[in-house]
C-alpha positions as CSV (number, residue, x, y, z in Angstrom):
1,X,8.5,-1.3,-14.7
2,X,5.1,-3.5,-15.5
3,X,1.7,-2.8,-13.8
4,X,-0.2,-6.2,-13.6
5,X,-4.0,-4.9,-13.8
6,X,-6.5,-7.8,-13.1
7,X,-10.2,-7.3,-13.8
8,X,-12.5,-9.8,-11.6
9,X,-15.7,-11.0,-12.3
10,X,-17.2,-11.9,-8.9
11,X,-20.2,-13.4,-7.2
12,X,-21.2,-10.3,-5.6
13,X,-23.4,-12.3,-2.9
14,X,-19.7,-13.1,-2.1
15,X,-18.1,-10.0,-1.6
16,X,-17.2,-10.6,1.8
17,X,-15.1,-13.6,0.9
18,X,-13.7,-11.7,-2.3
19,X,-12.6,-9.4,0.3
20,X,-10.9,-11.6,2.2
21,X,-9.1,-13.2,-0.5
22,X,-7.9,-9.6,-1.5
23,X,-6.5,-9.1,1.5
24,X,-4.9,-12.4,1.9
25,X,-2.7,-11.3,-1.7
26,X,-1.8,-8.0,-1.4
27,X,1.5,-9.2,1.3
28,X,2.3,-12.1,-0.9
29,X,3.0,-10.1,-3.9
30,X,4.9,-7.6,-1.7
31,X,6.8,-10.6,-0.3
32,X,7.9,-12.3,-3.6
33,X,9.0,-8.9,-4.7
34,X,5.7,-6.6,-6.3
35,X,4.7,-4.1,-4.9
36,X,0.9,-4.4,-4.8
37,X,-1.2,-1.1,-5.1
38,X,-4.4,-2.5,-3.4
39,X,-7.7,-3.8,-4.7
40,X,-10.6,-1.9,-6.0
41,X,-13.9,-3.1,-5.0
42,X,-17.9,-2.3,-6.7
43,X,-19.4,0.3,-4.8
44,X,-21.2,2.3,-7.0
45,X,-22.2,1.0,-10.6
46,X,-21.7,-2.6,-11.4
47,X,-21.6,-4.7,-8.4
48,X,-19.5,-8.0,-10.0
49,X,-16.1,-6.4,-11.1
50,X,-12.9,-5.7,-8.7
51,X,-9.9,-4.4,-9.7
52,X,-6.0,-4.9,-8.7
53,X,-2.9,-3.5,-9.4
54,X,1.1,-4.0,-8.5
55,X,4.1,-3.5,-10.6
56,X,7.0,-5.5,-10.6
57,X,10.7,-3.8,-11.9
58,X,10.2,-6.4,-15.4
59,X,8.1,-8.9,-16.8
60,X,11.2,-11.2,-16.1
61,X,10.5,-10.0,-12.4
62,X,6.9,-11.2,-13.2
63,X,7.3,-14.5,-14.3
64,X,10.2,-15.2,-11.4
65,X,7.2,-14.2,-9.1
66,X,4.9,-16.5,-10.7
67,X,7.6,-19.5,-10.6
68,X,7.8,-18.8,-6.7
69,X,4.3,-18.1,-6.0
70,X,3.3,-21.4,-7.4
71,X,5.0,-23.4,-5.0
72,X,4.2,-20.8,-2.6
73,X,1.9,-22.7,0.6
74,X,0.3,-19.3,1.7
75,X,-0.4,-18.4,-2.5
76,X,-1.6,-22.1,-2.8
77,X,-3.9,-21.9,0.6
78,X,-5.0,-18.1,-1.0
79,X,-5.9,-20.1,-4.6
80,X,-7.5,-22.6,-2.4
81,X,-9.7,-19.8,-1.0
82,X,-11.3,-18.6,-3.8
83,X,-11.9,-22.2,-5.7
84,X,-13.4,-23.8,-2.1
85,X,-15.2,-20.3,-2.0
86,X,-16.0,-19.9,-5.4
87,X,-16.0,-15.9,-5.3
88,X,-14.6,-15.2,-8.3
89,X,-16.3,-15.9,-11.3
90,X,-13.5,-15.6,-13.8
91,X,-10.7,-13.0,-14.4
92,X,-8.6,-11.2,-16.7
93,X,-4.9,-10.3,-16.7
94,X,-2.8,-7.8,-18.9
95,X,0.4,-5.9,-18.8
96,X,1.0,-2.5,-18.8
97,X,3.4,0.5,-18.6
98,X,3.2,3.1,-16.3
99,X,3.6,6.5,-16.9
100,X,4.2,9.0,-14.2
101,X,5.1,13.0,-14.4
């Protein structure tokens, strides 16, 4: 199993429509086979960075989700979102193992 963790950098006059395109993500990736683990928004501290996690059963399972989310229309419309929005200012991706008791 792979945790996807993705650090935003976001407009946080724009949270509202950061929020929206959060919740817009978290059924696609449980649709095409993630299981998303929610998004994690400022409250106390900085007020421009939102987390997400999901895991996926590989990173082959990963990059067959990324094949069908990119001809996806509801992941296009979601990508659409956030560029005709311009919430998020830029992001980072990485890859890790989980590790549970």
């Amino acid at each position: 199993m792979i945790t996807c963790y993705l650090k935003y950098v976001i407009d946080p006059y724009k949270l509202a429509e950061f929020e929206h395109y959060a919740k817009l993500w978290i059924p696609l990736v449980n649709r095409l086979g993630g299981t998303h683990h929610g998004y994690f928004l400022p409250h106390e501290g900085a007020n421009n960075i939102a987390l997400a996690l999901f895991n996926f059963p590989s990173l082959a399972a990963y990059e067959s989700y990324r094949a069908e989310m990119a001809a996806d229309p509801e992941c296009r419309a979601a990508f659409a979102f956030a560029e005709e929005t311009r919430c998020i200012l830029s992001y980072e991706r990485s890859f890790m193992r989980p590790l549970f008791d």
